[in-house]
N, C-alpha and C positions, 0 to 999 in steps of 0.2 A: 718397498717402503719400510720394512724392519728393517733394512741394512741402511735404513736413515736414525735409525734409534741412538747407537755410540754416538752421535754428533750431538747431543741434547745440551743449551745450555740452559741451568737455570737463574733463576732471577727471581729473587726474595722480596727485592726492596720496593716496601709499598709507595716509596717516592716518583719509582715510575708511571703509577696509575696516572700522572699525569704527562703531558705530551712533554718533551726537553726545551721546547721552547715557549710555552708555559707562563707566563708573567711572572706569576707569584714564587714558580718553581725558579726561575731562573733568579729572580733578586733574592730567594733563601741561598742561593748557592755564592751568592753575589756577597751575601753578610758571612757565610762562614769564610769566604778567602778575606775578605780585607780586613775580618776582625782574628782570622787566624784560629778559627773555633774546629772543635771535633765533637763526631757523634761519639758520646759517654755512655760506657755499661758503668751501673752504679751495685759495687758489692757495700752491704751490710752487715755489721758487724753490733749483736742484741745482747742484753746480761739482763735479763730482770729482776735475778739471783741475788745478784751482789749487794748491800749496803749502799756502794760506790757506785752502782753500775755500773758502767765502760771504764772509771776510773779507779780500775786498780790494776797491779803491775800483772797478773797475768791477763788480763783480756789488751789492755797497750803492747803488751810482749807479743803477742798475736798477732795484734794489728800490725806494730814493725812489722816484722815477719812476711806476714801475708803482702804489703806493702811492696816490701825490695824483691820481693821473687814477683810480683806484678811487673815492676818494672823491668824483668828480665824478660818479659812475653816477647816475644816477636810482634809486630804490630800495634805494639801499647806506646803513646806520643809519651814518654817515659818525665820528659822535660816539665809538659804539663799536666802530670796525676797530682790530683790531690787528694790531699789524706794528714791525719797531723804531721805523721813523717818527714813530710816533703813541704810543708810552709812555713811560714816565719811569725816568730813571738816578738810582735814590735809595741816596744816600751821606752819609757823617756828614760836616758842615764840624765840629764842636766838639761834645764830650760835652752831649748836650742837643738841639743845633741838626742837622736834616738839609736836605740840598739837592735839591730835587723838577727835575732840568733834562733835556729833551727828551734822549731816547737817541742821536737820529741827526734831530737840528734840520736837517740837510743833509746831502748826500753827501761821506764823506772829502776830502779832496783826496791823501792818500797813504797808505803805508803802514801808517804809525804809526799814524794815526789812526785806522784799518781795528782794529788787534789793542787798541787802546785803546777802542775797544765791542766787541770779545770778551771783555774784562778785565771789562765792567763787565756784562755779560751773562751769565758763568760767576758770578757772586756774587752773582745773584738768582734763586735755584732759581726763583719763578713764569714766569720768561721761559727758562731754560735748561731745552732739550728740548721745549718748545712754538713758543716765536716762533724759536727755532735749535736743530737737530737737535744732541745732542751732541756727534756728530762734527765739527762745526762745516763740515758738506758742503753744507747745506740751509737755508735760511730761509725763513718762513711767514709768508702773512698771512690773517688770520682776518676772514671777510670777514660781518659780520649782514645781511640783510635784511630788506626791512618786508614781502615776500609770497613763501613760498616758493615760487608758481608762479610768479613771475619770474625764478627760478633760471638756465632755460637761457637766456632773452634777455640778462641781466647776466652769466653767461658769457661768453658771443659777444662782447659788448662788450670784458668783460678781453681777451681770446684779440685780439680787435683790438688792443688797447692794445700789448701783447705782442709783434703782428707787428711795431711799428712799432721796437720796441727791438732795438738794437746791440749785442748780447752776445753771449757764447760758452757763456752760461746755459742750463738745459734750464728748461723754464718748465710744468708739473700744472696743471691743475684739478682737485679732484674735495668731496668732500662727500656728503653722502645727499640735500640738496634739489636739488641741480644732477644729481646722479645719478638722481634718481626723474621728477625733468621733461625732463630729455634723453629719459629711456626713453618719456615717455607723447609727445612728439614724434614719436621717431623709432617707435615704432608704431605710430604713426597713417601716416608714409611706407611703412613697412614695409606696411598694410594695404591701401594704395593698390597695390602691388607684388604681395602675395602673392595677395589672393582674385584678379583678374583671370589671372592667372598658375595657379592651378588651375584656376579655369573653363577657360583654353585644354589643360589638361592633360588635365583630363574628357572635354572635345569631341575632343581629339587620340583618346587611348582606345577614344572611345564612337565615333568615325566609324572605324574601327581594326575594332570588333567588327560594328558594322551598315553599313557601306559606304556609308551614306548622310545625306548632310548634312543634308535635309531633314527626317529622321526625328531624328535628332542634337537638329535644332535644337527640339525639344517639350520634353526634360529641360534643356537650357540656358535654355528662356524659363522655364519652371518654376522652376528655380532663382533667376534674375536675382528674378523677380517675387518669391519667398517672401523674401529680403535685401532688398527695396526696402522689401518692406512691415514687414517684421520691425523693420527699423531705422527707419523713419518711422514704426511706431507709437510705439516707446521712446524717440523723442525728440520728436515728438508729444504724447505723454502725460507730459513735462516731465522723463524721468530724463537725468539727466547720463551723457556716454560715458564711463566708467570702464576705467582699462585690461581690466577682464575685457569688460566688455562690446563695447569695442573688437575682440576677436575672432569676435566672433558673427560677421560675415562666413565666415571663412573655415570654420566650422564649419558652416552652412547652405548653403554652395555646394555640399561634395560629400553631404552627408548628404539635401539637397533634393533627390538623383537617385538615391536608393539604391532605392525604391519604381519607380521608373518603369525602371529600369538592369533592375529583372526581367521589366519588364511588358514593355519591347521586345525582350529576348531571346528569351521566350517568343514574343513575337507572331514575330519572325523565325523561331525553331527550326520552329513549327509552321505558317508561312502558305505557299503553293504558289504558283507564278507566275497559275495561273488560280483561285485561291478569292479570296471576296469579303474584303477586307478590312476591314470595317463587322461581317462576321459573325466572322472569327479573332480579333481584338479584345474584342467581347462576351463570346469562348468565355474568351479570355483572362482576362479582369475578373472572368469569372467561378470561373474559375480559382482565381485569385492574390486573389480578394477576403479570405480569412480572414487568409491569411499575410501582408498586404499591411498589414490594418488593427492586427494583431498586432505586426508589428514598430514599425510607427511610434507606439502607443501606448507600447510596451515603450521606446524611444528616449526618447519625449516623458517618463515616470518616471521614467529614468535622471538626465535634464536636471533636471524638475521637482525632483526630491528635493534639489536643492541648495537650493531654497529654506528647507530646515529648517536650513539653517546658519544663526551668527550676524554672519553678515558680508552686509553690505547690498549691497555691486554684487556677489558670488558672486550673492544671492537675485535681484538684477536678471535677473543672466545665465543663470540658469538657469529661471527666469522666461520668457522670450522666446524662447529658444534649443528650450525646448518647445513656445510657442505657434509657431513656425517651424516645426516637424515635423511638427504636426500641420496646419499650413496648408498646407504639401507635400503631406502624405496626402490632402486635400480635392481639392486640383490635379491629384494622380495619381489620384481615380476619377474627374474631372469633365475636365478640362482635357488632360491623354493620349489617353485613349480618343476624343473630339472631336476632337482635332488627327489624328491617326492617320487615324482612321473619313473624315478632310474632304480626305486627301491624294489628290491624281491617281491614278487605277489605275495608269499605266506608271510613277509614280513608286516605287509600292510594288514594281512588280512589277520593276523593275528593280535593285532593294533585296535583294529576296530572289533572285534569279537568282544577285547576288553573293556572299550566303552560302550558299546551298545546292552553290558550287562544292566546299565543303570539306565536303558531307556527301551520302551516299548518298538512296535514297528514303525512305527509314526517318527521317531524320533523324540517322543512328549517324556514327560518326566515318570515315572516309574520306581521310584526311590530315590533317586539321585538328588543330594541335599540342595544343590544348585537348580538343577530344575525346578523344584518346588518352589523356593525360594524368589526364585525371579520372577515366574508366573503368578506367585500371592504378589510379589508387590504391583504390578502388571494393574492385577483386581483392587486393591487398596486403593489405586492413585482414581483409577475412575469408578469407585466407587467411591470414594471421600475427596472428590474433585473441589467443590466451592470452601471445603473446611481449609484441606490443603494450600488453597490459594491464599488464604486471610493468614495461615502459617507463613507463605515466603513472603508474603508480603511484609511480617511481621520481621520474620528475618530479614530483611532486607532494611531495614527501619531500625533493628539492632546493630544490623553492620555498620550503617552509615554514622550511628553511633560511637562505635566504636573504630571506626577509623579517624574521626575528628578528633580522638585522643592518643593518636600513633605521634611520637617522639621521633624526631630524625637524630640519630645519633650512635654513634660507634667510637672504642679504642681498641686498638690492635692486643693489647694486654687482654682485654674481656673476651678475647679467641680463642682464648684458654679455658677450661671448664677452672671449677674456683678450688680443686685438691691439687692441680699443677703446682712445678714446685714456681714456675715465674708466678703466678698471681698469687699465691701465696705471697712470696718474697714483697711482689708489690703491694699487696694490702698492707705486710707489717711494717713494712719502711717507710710507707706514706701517713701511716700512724705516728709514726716517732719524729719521721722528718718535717721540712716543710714543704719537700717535694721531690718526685726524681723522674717528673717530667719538666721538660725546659721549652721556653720560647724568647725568642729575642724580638723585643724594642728597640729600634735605632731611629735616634732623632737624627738630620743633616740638615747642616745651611745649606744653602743651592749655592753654586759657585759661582765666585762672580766674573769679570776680567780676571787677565793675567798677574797677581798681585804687583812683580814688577810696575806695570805700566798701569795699575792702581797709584802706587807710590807714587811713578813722578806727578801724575793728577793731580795730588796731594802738596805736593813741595813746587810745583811748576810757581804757584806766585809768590813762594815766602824766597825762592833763590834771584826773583825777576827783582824784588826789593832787596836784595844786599848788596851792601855798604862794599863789598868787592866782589871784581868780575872773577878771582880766583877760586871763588869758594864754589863753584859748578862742577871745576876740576876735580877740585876737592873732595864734593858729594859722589863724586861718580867715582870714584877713587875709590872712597870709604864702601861704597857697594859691592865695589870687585874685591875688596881685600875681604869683606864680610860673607860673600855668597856660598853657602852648600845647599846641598840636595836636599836637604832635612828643611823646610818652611822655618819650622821654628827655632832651630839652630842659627839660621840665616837672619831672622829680624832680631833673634836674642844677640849673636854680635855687633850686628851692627847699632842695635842699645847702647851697648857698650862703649862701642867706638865714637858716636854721640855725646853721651855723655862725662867723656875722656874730652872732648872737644871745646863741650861749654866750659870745662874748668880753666883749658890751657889755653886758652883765647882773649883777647883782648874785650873791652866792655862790647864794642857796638856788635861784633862777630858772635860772639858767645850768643846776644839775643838770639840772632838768626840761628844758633847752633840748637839753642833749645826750643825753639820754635821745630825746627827739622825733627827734633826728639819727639815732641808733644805729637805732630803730624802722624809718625813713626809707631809712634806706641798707639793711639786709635785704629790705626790701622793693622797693628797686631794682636788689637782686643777685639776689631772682626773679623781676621782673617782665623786667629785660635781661638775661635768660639767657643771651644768649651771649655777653654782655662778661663773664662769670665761666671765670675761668682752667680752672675742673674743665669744664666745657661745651666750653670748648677744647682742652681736652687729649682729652679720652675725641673730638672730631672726629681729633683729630691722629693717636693709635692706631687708629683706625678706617683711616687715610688709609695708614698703615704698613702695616698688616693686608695691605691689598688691593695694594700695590705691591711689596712683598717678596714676597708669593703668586705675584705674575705674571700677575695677571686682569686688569692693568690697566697700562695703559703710566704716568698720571704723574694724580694728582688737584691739583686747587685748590681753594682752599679761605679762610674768613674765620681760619682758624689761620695756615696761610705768611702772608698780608697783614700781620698781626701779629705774627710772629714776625721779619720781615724787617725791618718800622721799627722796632719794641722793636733787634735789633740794631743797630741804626745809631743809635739813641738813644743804645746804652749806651755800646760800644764801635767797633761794626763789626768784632770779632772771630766766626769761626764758635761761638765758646764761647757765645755771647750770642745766638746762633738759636735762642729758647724763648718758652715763652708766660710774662709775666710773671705774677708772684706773688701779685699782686693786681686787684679789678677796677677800680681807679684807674688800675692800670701799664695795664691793656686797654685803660680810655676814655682813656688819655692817647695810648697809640700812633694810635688813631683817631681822632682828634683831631687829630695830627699827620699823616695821612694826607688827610685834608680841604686841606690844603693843595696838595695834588698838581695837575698838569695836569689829570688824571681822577678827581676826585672820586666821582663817579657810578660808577665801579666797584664801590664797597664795597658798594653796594644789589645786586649781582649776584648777591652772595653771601650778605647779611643781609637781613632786612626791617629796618626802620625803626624797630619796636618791636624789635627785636632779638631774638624770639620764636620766628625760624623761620631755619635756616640752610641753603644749599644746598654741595652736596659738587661741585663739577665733574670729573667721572670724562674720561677721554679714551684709550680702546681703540681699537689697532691691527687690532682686524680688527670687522667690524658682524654677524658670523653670530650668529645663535641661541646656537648651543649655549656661542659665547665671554659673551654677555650674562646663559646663564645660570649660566654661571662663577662671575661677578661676583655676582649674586644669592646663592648656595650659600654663595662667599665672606664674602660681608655677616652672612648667617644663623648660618654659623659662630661668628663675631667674638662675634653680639650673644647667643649663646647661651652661652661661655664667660664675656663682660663684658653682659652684661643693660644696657638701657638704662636712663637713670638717670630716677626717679619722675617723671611725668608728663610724658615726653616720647616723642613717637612716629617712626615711619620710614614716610617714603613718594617713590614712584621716580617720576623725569619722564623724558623724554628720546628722542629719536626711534626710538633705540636698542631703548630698552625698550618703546616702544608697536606696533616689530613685532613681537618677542617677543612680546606679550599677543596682538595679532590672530591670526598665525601658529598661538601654540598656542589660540586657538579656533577657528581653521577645522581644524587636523587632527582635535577633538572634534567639531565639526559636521560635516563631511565622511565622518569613520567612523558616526555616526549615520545620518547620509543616506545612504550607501552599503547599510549593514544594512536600513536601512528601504526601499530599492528593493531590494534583493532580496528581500525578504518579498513586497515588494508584486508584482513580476514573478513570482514563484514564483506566488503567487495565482492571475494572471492566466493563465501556462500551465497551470494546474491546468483552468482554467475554459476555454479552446481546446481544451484536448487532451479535457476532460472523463474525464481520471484521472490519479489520482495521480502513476502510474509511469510517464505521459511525462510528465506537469510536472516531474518530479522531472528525469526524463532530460534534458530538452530545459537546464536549470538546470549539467547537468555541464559540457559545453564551456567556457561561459564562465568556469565556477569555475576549472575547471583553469587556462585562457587566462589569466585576469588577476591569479593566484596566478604561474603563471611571468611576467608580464611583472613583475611587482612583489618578486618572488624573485629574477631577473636583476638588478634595481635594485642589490637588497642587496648581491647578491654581487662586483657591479663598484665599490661604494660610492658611487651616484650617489645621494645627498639627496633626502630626502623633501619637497618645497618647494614652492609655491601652485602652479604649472603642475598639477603630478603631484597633490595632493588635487584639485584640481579634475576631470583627466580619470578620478579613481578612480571617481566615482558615473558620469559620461556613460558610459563603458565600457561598466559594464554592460547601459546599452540597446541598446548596437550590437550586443555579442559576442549575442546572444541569436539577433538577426536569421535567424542562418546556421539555430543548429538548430530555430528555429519553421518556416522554409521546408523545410527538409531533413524535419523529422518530418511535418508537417503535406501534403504532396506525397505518399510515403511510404503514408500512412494514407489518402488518396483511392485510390491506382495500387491497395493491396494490396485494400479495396474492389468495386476491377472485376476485379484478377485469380485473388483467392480466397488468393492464395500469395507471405511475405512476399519469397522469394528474387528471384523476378519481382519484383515492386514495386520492391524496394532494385538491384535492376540498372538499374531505368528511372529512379529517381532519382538514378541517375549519367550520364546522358544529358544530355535537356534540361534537368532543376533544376539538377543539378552544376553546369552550362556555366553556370546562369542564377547561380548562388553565386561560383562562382569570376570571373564577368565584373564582377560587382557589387564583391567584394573588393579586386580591381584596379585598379577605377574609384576606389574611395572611398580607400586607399590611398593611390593614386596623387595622389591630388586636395591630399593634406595632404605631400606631399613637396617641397611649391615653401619650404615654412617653412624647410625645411635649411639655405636659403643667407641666412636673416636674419642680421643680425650682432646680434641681439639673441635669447641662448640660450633665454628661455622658449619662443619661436617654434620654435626648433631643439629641444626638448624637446615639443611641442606634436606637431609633426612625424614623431616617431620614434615617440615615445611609439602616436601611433595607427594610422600605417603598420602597427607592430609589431601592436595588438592586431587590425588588420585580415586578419593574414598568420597571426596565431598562431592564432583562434577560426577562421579557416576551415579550416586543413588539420589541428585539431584536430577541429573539429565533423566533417569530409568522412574521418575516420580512426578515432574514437573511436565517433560514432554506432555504426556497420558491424561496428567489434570488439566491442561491447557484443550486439548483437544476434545475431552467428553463435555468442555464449558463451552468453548465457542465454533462446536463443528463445521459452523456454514463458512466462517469466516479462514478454516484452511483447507475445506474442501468441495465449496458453495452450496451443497443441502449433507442433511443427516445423513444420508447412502450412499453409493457409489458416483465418482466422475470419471463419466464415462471418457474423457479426454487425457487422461492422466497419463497416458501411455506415451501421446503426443508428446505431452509437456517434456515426455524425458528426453 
């Protein structure tokens, strides 16, 4: 399985979390081909020095600079970067005539020059507040590429370019494709750092509770082995490393020793300097077989049940991350018990000489901080039994409090701690700018017939009334001579030739010629729907809606394109910033726009058939719950102005395809979750063989992961993919404690008739053998703290916590339950005599 490793491929892009054929995945991929769009790294370019800020000749000198060596990257869409460098300064030379001339052909040489593209930059709303922050502090350049997993190499490259420059500029990176492939980089360094670094945490620990390295060293090859293979099947078996499953590492490192972390305590707690260790072992196995195979299937559930989500590397992860526990559990009854039983006698016995310093002959506590410690709280819980219960009960009444205040929401940026240089970059850009997250609005008519055989529909009775049988000829003529591929090329000649026809035609033809015209032109103000002014306008109110709302820092759109030449057409007064009055005044503005350095623009925003139009949204912040602002917003708008007959709304944008995944993994995740606790409730029903300890055995963890997710609330930490993800694994852990805890319990009372004895000796050796285990495992996920990527550091706490909460819940709660209602888990105060049966 290691000589499956070289073949690893990974996979960054959190576009995958959802399946490829997707609805919403596939119609985002649907708007960037027809509207010709790319995923943008957006570099920043600050001055808050300057008098001028960005306008003065060295920080523009800069920006050229930085600019044309951008466009030298490999994978940079070079055609459409924008940046002032590269757009055009359109101004009226004469009523009629505009001038299409490069905004910043070169760097100033002075001052003047500097606030003279300020001048011309402040009177084209599309570039003010986009390509330059209002403030005039900032300037951006919006960078396309052709693969967003080259994001962070093209990066690196800018940030090269960058060192080389001589300014006194602060100079961002950031975006969502350079912010999502940094994160699956520096994850993969991070994993290389963090699982090694638990393994030594575990072994530090485990050689800490057993004195002994050699014995140590049985759950450390245990583990190595179950990661080697876990991960050389998965990518073996062809699946890509996706960042979820990029953690499986560290989650099988310490979880690979939580089975065996009991098996040697126990074998230590009970082995003597002169017993045979091949027979304590056995006893042990035999022990700890039920509890052993219990927890790791209950685990393996926890994991598995993500597979019912509808996110494909979740189902990877949780996929494999089960087949890892359970190949653990195989290794702990095959592979422990062998290594152990194969060890030197003076090894072992030199082992146990060690720990047995900290404990009498009994096994009972004798100094040892752990023993004492477990056995006080043992006495605590039944002796402060009814106080205790009014406490979790209390607890439980705080949680559910503060889980009714948990937020569903995530941004890929916020996976960064907040001294990164991405969130940095992205807090100060999105300060200056009006955003440099994006999402696309496309409006489209439905299509109708074949426009063709539209047409004749339309002219079939105005040619059945003419004054001659020639003029059928004629039209069908004028069709072939007029037809191209282009829609609107094809009805704009044949306008043409139309209206060539009524002039040079006799009175009664001429009628019928303009009759064919009128027909002709209706039917190219539905067929180019968006060269009709009312299409325009109802985009332009829409574009108001959401920018006066504040859901959105600044939209673009095929309305400002038009409304910005129409003014320069008429006047170049701000009076004259509208959509003209007719769809002649539309295709004459666009028409005029074709003339521009960048033609290809206007396809950003239109299709070609001018059928479908995209809205370019640009938000200041990328969270959830702001995207679904904008969404509310929209719905709003289109519920008071209803959209106009036969055209629809539909959302693209990177923005919005985590919103879609996000809110379907919280709906898969709360399913999966539900459906592994059914399923584990089952399972301790079926161990315990009754009700009322499956049920019981069910409490700890309830309680456990109600407060950790109740905490959440109440501190307002975000409900976001780390956090559903370890909501179902949880579950299989927190369980662990009270399967061992009850199932121990139910053997001891058993042999001694009497439940009070039994639960004293399960605070003994099981306790030591829970709490050592707790610590271990715990301990094993504390090395994530110091990532400087927060999902890691949420990763971390997150299970520390539930490690810390289910065991001195389960080691508390058990005990108070049982000194309250004895009859009801063992049917009188003393011993059942049946007990033995039961098992």
């Amino acid at each position: 399985m290691g000589a499956m490793m070289p073949r690893i491929n990974i996979d960054t892009d959190p576009e995958n979390m959802l399946a490829a054929d997707q609805a919403d995945r596939v119609l985002h991929n649907a708007i960037k081909e027809r509207f010709d769009l790319h995923d943008m790294i957006v570099v920043g370019v600050v001055n808050d020095g300057h008098p001028d800020g960005i306008y003065n000749p060295a920080s523009l000198g800069a920006l050229y600079t930085l600019t044309r060596a951008i466009e030298r990257i490999d994978g940079v869409v070079a055609r459409d970067l924008l940046s002032l460098t590269t757009v055009d300064n359109v101004e009226q030379v004469t009523p009629g005539t505009i001038s299409f001339d490069w905004m910043m052909s070169r760097p100033p040489a002075d001052r003047e020059a500097s606030l003279a593209i300020r001048a011309a930059v402040e009177r084209l709303p599309m570039f003010h507040g986009t390509l330059v922050s209002e403030d005039g502090r900032a300037a951006g350049i919006y960078v396309p590429i052709v693969d967003k997993n080259e994001s962070y190499r093209i990066s690196q490259e800018i940030q090269a370019v960058i060192d080389t420059l001589e300014t006194g500029d602060a100079f961002h990176i950031t975006g969502q494709p350079v912010a999502q492939d940094t994160f699956g980089v520096q994850m993969f360094e991070q994993m290389a750092i963090s699982a090694p670094l638990a393994g030594l945490v575990i072994f530090l620990l485990m050689f800490y509770f057993f004195r002994s390295v050699a014995l140590v060293m049985a759950p450390m090859l245990l583990a190595m082995a179950t990661v080697i293979i876990t991960m050389g099947l998965l990518i073996g078996a062809g699946f890509t490393v996706h960042i979820m499953s990029s953690m499986i590492p560290i989650f099988l490192m310490p979880i690979a020793v939580i089975a065996s972390v009991h098996v040697l305590s126990t074998f230590a707690d009970r082995c003597r300097p002169n017993d045979n260790p091949q027979a304590v072992i056995a006893e042990v196995m035999d022990t700890l077989f039920k509890p052993v195979l219990f927890t790791a299937l209950t685990t393996a559930v926890g994991f598995a049940s993500l597979t019912l989500t509808p996110i494909p590397p979740v189902q990877v992860f949780g996929a494999f991350v089960a087949f890892g526990v359970v190949l653990s559990m195989a290794l702990t009854f095959t592979f422990i018990p062998a290594y152990t039983a194969a060890l030197p006698r003076h090894v072992v016995t030199r082992m146990v000489t060690r720990v047995r310093r900290h404990q009498d002959d009994e096994g009972h506590s004798a100094g040892c901080r752990l023993c004492v410690t477990v056995e006080a709280l043992g006495r605590f819980a039944m002796a402060r039994a009814r106080t205790l219960l009014v406490v979790f009960v209390g607890l439980l009444v705080l949680a559910v409090a503060g889980i009714s205040q948990i937020q569903v929401n995530d941004n890929p940026t916020r996976w960064f701690k907040q001294s990164h240089n991405i969130r940095v970059a992205d807090t100060v850009l999105n300060e200056h700018f009006s955003g440099t997250y994006e999402a696309y609005l496309v409006l489209e008519q439905h299509a109708g017939a074949d426009p063709e055989t539209q047409l004749d529909k339309r002219v079939a009775p105005i040619l059945e009334d003419a004054p001659s049988a020639d003029m059928r000829g004629q039209w069908r003529a004028l069709l072939e001579q007029s037809r191209k591929d282009d829609l609107g090329t094809w009805l704009d000649n044949l306008l043409f030739a139309l209206e060539d026809k009524v002039y040079e035609s006799p009175a009664l033809q001429a009628s019928v010629w303009e009759q064919l015209l009128e027909a002709t032109e209706g039917l190219r103000t539905e067929l180019l729907y968006f060269q009709s002014p009312r299409a325009l306008a109802y985009m332009a109110r829409l574009q108001t809606h959401l920018e006066e709302g504040g859901v959105v820092g600044k939209s673009n759109s095929l309305a400002d394109l038009v409304r910005t030449v129409y003014r320069e057409l008429v006047s170049g007064d701000p009076v004259d910033y509208r959509i003209p009055d007719s769809p002649a005044g539309v295709a004459q503005a666009l028409l005029t726009f074709q003339s521009s350095h960048r033609p290809h623009d206007l396809w950003h925003f239109v299709t070609q058939d001018y059928r479908a139009a995209s809205i370019w949204l640009q938000l200041p912040s990328g969270d959830n719950q702001d995207m679904q602002r904008v969404l509310d917003a929209v719905a709003e708008f289109t519920a008071a102005h209803p959209l106009p007959d036969g055209v629809r709304l539909q959302w693209g944008g990177m923005t919005y395809i985590n919103l879609v995944w996000q809110g379907e993994m919280v709906v898969g995740m709360l399913f999966a979750l539900l459906s592994a606790f059914v399923v584990v409730l089952f399972m301790m029903i079926l161990l315990f063989r009754s009700l009322t300890f499956g049920v019981l055995a069910m409490l700890p963890l309830t309680l456990s992961i109600a407060l950790i997710y109740g905490v959440m609330g109440l501190i307002g930490k975000d409900y976001d993919m780390p956090v559903a993800v370890l909501s179902s694994l949880s579950l299989g852990l927190s369980v662990d404690f009270a399967i061992h805890f009850i199932q121990r319990l139910r053997v001891s009372l058993a042999d001694s008739g009497d439940w009070r004895t039994a639960l004293a000796y399960v605070f003994t050796e099981p306790a030591r053998a829970i709490t050592r285990n707790a610590v271990v495992i715990g301990a094993g996920f504390l090395p994530l703290l110091t990532a400087p990527l927060l999902t890691y550091v949420t990763v971390g706490v997150f299970m520390a916590s539930i490690m810390i909460a289910s065991t001195v819940i389960t080691l508390v709660m058990l005990p108070t339950l049982f000194e309250t209602w004895p009859r009801l888990f063992f049917g009188h105060a003393e011993g059942v005599p049946t007990a033995r049966t039961q098992e």
